[in-house]
Rosetta silent file (secondary structure, phi, psi, omega in degrees, C-alpha in Angstrom):
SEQUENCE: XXXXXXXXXXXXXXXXXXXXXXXXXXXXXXXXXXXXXXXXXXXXXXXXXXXXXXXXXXXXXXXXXXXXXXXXXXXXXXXXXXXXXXXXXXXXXXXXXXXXXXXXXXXXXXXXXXXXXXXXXXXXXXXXXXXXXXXXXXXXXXXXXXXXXXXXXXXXXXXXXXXXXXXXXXXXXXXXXXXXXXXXXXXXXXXXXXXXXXXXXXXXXXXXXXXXXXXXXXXXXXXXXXXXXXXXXXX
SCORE:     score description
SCORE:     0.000 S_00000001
   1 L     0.000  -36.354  173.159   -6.283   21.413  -15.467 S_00000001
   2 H   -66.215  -16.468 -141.084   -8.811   22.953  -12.596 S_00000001
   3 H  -104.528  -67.089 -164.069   -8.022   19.123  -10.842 S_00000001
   4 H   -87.258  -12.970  144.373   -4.151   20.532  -10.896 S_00000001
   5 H   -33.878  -62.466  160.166   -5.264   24.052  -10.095 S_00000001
   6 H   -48.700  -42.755  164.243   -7.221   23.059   -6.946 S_00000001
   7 H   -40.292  -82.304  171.576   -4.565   20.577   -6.041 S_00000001
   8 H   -41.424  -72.221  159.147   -1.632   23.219   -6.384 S_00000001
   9 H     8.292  -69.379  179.380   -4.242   25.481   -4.407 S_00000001
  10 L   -78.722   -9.898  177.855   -3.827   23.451   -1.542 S_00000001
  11 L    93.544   19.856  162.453    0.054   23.205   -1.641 S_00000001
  12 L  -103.901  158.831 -171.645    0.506   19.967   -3.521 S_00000001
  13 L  -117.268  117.719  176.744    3.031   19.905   -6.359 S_00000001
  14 L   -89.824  128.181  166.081    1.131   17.797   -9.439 S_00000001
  15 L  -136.525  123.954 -159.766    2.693   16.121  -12.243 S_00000001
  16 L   -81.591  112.678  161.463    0.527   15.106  -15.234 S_00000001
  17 L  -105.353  145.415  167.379    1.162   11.734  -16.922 S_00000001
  18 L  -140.457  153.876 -176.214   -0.391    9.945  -19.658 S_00000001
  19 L    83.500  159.476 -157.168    0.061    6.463  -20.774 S_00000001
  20 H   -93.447  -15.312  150.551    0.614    3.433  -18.417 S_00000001
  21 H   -44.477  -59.252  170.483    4.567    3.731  -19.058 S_00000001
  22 H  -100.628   18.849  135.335    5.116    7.143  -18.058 S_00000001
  23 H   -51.826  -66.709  154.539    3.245    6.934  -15.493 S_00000001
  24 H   -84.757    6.605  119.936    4.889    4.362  -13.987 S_00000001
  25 H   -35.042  -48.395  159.027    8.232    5.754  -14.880 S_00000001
  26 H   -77.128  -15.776  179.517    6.960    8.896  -12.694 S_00000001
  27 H   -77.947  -37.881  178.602    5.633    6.913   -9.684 S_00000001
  28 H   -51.985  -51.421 -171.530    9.739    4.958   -9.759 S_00000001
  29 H   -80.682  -11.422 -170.352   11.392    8.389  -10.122 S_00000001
  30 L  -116.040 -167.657 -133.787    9.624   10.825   -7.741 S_00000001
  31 L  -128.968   84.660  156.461    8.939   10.761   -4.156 S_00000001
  32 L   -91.656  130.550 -171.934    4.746   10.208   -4.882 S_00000001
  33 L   -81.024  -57.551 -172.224    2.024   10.462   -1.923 S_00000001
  34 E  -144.217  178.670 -175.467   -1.144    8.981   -4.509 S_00000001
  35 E  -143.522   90.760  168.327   -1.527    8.792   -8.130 S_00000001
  36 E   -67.223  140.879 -174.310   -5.431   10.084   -9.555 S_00000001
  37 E  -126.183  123.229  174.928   -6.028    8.244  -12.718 S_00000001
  38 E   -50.742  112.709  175.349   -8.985    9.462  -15.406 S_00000001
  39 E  -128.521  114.994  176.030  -10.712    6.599  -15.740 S_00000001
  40 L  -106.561 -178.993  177.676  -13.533    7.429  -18.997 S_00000001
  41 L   -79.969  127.097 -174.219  -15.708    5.518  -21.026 S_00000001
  42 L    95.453   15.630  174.512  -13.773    3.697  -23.711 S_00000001
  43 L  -136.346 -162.181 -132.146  -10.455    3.311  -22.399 S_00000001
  44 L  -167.044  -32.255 -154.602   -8.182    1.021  -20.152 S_00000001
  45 H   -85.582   -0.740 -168.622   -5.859    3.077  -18.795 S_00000001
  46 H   -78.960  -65.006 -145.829   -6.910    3.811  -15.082 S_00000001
  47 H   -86.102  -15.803 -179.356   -7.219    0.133  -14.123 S_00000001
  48 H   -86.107   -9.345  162.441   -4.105   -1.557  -16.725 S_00000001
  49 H   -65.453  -58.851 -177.232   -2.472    1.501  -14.853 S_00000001
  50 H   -39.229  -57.376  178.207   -3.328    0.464  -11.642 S_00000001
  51 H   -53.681  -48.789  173.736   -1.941   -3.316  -12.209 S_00000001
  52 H   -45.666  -57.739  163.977    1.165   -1.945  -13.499 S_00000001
  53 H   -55.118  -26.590 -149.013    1.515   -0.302  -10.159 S_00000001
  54 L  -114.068  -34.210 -168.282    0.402   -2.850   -8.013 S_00000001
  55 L  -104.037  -10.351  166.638    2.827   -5.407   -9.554 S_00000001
  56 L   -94.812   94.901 -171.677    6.008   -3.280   -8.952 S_00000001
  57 H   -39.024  -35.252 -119.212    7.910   -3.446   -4.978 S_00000001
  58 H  -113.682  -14.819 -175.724    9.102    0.155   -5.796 S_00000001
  59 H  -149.653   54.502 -170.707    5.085    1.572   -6.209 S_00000001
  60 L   -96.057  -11.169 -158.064    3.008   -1.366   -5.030 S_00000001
  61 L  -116.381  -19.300  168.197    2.391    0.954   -2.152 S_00000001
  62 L   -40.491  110.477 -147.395    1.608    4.116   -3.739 S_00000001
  63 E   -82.952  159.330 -168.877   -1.912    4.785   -2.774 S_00000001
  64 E  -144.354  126.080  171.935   -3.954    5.112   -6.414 S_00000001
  65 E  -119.834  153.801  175.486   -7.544    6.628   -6.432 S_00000001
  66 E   -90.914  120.422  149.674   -9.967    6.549   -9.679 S_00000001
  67 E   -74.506   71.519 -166.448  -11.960    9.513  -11.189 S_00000001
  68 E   -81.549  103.882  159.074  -14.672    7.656  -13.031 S_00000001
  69 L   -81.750  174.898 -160.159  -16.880    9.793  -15.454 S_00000001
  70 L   -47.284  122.579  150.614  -20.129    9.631  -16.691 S_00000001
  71 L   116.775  -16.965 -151.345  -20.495    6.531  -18.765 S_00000001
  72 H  -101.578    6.760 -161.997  -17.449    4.514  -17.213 S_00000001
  73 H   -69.800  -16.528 -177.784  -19.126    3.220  -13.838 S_00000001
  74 H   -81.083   22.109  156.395  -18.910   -0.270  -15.283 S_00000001
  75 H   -59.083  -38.123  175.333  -15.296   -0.069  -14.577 S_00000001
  76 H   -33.984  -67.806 -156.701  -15.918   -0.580  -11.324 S_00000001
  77 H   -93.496    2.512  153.388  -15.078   -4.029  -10.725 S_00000001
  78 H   -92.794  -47.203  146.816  -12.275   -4.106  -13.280 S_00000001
  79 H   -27.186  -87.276 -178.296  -10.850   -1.077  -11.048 S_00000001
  80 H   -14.839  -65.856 -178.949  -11.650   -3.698   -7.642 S_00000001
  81 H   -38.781  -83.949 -143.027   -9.644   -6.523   -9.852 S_00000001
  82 H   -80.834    5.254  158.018   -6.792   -4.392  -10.521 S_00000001
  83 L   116.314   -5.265  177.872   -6.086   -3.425   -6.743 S_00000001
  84 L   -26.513  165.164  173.722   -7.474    0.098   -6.845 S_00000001
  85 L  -106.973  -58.148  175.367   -7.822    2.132   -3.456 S_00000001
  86 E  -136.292  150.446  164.184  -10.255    4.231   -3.716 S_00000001
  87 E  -110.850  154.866 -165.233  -13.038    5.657   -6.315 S_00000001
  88 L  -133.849   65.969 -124.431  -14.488    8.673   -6.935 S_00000001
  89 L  -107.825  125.785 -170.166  -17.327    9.022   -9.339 S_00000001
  90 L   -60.210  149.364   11.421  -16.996   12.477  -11.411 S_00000001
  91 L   -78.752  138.308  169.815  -18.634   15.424  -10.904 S_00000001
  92 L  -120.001  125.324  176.074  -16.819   15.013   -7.393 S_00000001
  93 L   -47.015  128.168  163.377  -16.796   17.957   -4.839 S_00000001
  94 H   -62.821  -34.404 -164.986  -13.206   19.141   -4.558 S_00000001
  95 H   -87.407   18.688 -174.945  -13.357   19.476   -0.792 S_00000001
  96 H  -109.656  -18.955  159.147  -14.127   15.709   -0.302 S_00000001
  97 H   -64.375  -35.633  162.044  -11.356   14.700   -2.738 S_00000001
  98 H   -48.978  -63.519 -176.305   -9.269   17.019   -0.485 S_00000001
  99 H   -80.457   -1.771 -176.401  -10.344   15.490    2.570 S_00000001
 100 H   -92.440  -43.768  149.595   -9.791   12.157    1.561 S_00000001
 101 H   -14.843  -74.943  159.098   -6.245   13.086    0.417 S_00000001
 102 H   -39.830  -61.200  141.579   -5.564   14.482    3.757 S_00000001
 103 H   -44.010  -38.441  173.818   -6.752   12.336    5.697 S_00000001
 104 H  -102.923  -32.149 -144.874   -5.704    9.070    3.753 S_00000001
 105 H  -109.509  -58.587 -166.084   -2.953    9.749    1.654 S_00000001
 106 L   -74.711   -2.774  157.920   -0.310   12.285    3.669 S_00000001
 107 L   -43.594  -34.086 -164.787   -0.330    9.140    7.010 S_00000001
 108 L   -89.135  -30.080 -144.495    2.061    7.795    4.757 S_00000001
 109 L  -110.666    4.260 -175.872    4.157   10.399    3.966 S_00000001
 110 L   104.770   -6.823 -173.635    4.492   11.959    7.774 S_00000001
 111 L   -58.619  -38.116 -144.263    1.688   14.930    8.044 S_00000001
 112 L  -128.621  108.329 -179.187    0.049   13.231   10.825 S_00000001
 113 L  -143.998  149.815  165.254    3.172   12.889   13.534 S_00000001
 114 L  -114.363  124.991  163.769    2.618   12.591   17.105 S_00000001
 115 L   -21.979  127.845  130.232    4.822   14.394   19.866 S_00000001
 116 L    68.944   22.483  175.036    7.522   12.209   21.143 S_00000001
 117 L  -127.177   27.602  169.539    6.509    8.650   20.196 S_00000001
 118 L   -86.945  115.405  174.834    8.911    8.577   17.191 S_00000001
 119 L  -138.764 -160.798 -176.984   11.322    6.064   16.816 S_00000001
 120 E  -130.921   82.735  175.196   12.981    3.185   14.313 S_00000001
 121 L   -22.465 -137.640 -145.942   12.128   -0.064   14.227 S_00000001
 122 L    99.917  114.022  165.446   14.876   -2.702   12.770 S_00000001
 123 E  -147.169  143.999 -169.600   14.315   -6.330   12.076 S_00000001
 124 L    25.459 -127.268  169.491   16.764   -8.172    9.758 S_00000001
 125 L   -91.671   25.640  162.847   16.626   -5.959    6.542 S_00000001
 126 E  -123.893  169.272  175.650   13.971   -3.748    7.187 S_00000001
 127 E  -133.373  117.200  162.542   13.737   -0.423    8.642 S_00000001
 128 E  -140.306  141.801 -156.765   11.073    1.598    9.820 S_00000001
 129 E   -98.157  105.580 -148.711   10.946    4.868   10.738 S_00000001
 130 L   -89.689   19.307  173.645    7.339    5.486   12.387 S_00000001
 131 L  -112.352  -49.306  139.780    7.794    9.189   12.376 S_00000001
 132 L    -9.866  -65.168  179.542    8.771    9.627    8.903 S_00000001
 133 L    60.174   51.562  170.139    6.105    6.934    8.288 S_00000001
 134 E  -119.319  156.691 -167.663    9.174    5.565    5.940 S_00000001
 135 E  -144.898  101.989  170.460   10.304    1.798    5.105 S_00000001
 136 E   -89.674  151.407 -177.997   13.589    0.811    3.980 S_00000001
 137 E  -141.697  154.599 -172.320   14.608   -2.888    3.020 S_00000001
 138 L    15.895   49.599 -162.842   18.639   -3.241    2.218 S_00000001
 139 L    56.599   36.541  138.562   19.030    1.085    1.916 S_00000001
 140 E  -138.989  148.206  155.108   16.242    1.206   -0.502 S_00000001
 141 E   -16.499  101.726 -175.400   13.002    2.880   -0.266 S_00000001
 142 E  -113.815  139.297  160.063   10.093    0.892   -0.220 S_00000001
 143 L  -110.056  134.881  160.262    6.463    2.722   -0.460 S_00000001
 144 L  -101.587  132.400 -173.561    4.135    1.462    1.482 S_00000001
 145 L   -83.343  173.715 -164.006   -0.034    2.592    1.881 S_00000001
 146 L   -49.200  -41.856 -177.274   -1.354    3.604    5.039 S_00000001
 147 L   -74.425  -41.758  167.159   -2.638   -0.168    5.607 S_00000001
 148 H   -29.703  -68.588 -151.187    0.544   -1.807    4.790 S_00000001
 149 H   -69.444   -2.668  163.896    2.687    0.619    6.967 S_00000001
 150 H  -107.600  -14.658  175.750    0.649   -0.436   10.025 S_00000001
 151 H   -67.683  -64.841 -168.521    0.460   -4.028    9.372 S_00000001
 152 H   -54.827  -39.398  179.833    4.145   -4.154    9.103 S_00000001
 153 H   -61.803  -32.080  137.555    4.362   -2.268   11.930 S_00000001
 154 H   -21.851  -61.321 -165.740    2.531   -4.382   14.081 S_00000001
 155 H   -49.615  -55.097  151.325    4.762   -7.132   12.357 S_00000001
 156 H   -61.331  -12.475  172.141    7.518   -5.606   14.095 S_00000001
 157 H  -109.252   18.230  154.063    6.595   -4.792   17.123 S_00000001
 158 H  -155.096   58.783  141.224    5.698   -8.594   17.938 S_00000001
 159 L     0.971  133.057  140.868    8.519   -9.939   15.849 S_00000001
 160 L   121.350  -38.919 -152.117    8.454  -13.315   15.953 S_00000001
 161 L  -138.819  115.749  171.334    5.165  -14.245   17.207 S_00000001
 162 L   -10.689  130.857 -173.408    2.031  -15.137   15.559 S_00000001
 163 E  -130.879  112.283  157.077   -0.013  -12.225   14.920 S_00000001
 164 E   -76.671  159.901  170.173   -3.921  -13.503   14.428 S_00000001
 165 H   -25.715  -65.983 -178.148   -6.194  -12.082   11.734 S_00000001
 166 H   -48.244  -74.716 -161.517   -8.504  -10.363   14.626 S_00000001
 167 H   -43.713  -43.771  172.943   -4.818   -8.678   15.885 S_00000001
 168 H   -86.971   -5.954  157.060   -4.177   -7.344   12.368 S_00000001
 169 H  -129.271   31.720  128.918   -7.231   -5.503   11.488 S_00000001
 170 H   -62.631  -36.302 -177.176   -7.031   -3.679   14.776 S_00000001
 171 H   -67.566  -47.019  178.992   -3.973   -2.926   14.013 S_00000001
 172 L   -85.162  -38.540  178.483   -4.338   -2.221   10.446 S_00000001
 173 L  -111.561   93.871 -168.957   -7.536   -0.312   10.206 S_00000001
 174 L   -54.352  -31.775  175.930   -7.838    1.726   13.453 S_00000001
 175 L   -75.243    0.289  156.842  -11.569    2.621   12.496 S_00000001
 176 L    73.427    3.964  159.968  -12.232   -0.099   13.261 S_00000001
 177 L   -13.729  161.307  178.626  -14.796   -0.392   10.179 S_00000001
 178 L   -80.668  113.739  176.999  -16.044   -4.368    9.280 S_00000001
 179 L  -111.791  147.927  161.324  -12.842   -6.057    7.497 S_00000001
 180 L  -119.261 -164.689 -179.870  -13.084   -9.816    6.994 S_00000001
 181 L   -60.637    1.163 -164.895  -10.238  -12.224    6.342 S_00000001
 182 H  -110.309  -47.677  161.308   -9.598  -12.106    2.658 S_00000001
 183 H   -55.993  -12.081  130.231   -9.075   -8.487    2.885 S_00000001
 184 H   -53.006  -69.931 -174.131   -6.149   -9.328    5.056 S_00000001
 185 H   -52.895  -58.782 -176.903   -4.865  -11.567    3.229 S_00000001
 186 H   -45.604  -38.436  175.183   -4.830   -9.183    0.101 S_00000001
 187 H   -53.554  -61.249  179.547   -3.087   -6.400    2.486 S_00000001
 188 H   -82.476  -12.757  146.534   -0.683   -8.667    3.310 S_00000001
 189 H   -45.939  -70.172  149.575   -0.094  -10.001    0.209 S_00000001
 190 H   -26.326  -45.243  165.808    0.741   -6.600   -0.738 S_00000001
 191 H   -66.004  -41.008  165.983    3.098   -6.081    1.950 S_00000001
 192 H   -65.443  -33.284  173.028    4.799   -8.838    1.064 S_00000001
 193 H   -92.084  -18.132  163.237    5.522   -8.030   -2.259 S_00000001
 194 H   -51.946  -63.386 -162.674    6.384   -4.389   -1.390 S_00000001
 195 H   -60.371  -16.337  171.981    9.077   -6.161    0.503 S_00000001
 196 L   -79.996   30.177  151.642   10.798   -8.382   -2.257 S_00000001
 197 L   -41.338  102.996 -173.700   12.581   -5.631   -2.949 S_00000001
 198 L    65.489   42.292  158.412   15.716   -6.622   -4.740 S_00000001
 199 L    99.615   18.864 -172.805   14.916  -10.368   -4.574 S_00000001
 200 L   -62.127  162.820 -165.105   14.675  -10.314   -0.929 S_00000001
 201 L   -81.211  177.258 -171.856   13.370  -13.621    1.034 S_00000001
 202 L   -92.222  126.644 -177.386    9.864  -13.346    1.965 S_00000001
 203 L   -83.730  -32.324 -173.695    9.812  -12.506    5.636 S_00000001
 204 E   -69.143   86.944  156.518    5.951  -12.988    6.318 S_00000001
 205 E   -55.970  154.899 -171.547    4.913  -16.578    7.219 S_00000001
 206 E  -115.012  129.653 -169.740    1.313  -17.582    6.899 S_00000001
 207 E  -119.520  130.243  172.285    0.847  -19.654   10.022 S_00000001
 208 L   -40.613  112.236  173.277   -1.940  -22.172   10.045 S_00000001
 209 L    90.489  -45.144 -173.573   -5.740  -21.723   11.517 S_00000001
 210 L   -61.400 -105.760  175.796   -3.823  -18.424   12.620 S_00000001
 211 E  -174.833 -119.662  176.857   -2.612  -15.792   11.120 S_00000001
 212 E  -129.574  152.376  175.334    1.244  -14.327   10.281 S_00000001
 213 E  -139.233  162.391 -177.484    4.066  -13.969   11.690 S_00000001
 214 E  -108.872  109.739  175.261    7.117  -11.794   10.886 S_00000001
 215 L  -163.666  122.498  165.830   10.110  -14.188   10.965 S_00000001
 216 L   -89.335   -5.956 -158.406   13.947  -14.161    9.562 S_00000001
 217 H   -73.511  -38.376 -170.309   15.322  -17.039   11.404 S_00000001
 218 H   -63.513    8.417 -134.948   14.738  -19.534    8.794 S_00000001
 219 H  -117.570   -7.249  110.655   16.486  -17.249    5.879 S_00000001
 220 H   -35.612  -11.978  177.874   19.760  -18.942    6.410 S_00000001
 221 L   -78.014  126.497 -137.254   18.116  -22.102    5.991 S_00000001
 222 L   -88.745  -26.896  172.024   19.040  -23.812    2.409 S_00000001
 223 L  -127.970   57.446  164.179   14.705  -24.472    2.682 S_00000001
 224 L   -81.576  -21.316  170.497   14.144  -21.630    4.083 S_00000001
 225 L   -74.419  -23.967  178.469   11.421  -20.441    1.540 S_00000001
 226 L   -80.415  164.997  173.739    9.081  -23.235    2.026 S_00000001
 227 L   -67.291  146.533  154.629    6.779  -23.039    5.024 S_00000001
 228 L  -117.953 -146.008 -140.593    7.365  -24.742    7.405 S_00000001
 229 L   -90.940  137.445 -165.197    5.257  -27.778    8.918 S_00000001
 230 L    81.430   15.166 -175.953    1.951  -26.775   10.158 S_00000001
 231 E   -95.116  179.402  175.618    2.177  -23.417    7.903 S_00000001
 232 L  -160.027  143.233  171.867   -0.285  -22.964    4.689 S_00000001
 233 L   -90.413  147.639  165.566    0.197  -20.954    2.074 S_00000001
 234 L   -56.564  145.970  178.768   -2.472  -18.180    0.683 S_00000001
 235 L   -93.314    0.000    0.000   -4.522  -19.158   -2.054 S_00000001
């Protein structure tokens, strides 16, 4: 309750779930920026939450941070496993939970807009709106996390055309921090399934030795789901 005090404090409006159902029954129905999850000693529910989330197009994108107390750090790597974003290990200073919030969390949701470089991307059945920093597939709502929503954007704004690894974690992570290739591939894994929204084809090609590419042309094609020749699939 001081968590949702502090929270409120700051001008966010908090809604308290428990159990990994209505949780993810509130991340479907509400318009969510992140989701903090309790994660204590003796329980499950932060990281079988997490999976739950992670495994759904409609909150695969939802950014999810952990609050581990005292006794629970050997969660860690079942957290890692289940796609977490970030950890936190209690007692944690409110203003660094704050700034990570801020900093991390509200990119997606539009706080951080720049003068006069807003527009809307369109390619086959997605849409994205980079001022918003919103992503539609057929008229519905897809969430996407900060790293997604720049990968795809990238995706779109060289349509078409091979995007290597090196090109996509410039793209995606701006800090330019050490990423290597498998942490692409999970990102874009993600992205991809945020995007099967309502069965939709897979748009993302994995192009051999390369990288990805963003390409519809095949999706009239009766074998249009398989790769095609000289592609590979992720393992």
């Amino acid at each position: 309750m001081l968590l949702v005090h502090i929270l409120e404090t700051e001008g966010y409006e908090v809604t308290l779930g428990s159990g990994v159902e209505e949780i993810v029954h509130l991340a479907r129905e509400n318009n969510v920026d992140a989701i903090l999850l309790d994660c204590r000693s003796g329980e499950t529910l932060a990281p079988e939450t997490c999976v739950r989330l992670k495994q759904e197009p409609q909150t695969v994108g939802i950014m999810t941070v952990a609050l581990v107390g005292p006794g629970a750090e050997g969660r860690f790597i079942d957290l890692l496993k289940a796609g977490i974003d970030e950890n936190f290990v209690r007692p944690v200073a409110p203003l660094k939970l704050l700034a990570f919030l801020r900093d991390r969390v509200l990119f997606q949701s539009g706080s951080h807009r720049r003068a006069g470089d807003g527009r809307i991307l369109t390619y086959a059945s997605v849409e994205l709106d980079t001022v918003r920093h919103s992503v539609r597939r057929f008229g519905i709502s897809i969430h996407l996390g900060p790293i997604e929503f720049r990968l795809l954007q990238f995706f779109m704004e060289n349509r078409e055309q091979a995007c290597s690894r090196a090109q996509l974690i410039e793209a995606g992570w701006p800090e330019r921090r050490y990423v290597d290739a498998k942490t692409v591939n999970v990102h874009v894994g993600r992205l991809r399934k945020a995007l099967s929204v309502a069965g939709g084809s897979d748009l993302i090609r994995t192009v051999r030795s390369s990288g990805y590419l963003l390409d519809a042309s095949q999706l009239d094609d009766p074998h249009g789901a398989a790769d095609r020749p000289g592609e590979e699939t992720d393992s």
